[in-house]
Structures are given as structure tokens and as C-alpha cells.
C-alpha positions in Angstrom: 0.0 0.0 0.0 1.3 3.4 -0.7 1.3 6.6 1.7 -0.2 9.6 0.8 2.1 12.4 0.8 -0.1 15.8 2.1 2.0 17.7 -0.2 2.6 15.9 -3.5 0.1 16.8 -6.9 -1.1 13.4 -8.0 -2.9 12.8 -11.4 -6.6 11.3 -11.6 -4.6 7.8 -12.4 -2.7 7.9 -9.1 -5.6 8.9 -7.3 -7.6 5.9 -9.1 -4.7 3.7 -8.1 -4.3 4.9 -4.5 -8.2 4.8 -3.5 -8.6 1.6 -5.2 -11.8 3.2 -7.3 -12.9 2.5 -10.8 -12.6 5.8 -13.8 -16.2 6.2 -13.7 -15.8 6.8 -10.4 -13.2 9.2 -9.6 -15.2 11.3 -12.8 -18.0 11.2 -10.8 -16.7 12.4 -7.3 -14.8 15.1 -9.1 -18.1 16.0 -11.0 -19.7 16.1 -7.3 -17.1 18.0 -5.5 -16.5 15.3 -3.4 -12.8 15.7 -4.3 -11.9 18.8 -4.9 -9.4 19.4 -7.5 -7.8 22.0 -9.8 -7.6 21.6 -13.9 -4.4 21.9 -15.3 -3.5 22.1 -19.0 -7.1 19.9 -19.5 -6.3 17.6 -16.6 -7.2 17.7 -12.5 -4.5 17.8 -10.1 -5.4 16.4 -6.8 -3.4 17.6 -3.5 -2.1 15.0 -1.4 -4.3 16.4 1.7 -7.4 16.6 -0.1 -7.1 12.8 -0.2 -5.9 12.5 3.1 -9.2 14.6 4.0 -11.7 12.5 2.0 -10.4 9.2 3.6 -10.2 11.0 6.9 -12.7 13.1 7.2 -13.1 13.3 11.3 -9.5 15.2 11.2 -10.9 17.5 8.9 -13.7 18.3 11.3 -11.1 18.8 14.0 -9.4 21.0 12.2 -12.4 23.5 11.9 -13.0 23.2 15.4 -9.8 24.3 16.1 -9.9 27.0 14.2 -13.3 28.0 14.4 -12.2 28.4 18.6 -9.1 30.8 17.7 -11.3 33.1 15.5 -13.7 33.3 17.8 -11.1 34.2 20.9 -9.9 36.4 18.2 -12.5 38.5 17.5 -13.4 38.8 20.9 -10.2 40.3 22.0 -10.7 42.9 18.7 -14.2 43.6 19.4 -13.2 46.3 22.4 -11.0 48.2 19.8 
């Protein structure tokens, strides 16, 4: 099994080969949004983490928690100015 680097640009055939899903598949999730991806030169590029986040989607949720708690401490320490 291969890792998944966060920070390598894989093709759609990588990503086919690394989530073990069919063609009419990964056009379909890409059509959906449920990867998210940028077209280059006629073809997507997938990020590394946006794999990681669609395998692991709790971490994801985590990570909005997170941040969602540090905006809000944020704006409540700019709210006096």
C-alpha cells in the first residue's frame, strides 16, 4: 500500500490507483465536488491532503473546530478596539 504524501500533486490515475476506485468513479466524485481538485493544462491535479481529507474526514472536522475556537477568541479580544 502506498502513503499519501499531504503535499505531492497526483494525477486522476494515481488517485484511481491509490483509492482503489474505478474511472467512472473518480469522474463522478470530481463532477460532485466530493474531491476537490484544480484543472491543469485539460487535466485535475489532486493535493495530497485533499485525499488525506476525504479518507479522513473526522480530522478534517477537527481542524475547523480548532480554528473556528481561535477566530472566535480572536475577534473577541478585537471587538473592544
Amino acid at each position: 500500500m502506498s502513503k499519501i504524501n499531504p503535499h505531492e500533486v497526483y494525477t486522476t490515475d494515481e488517485t484511481r490507483t491509490l483509492l482503489k476506485i474505478s474511472p467512472s468513479t473518480i469522474k463522478r466524485m470530481l463532477k460532485s465536488g466530493a474531491i476537490r481538485a484544480n484543472k491543469v493544462g485539460g487535466q485535475y491535479r489532486i493535493l495530497g491532503k485533499e485525499l488525506l481529507r476525504l479518507i479522513s474526514p473526522h480530522v478534517e472536522r477537527k481542524a475547523v473546530r480548532v480554528y473556528q475556537k481561535i477566530k472566535k477568541r480572536i475577534k473577541n479580544k478585537v471587538k473592544p478596539w
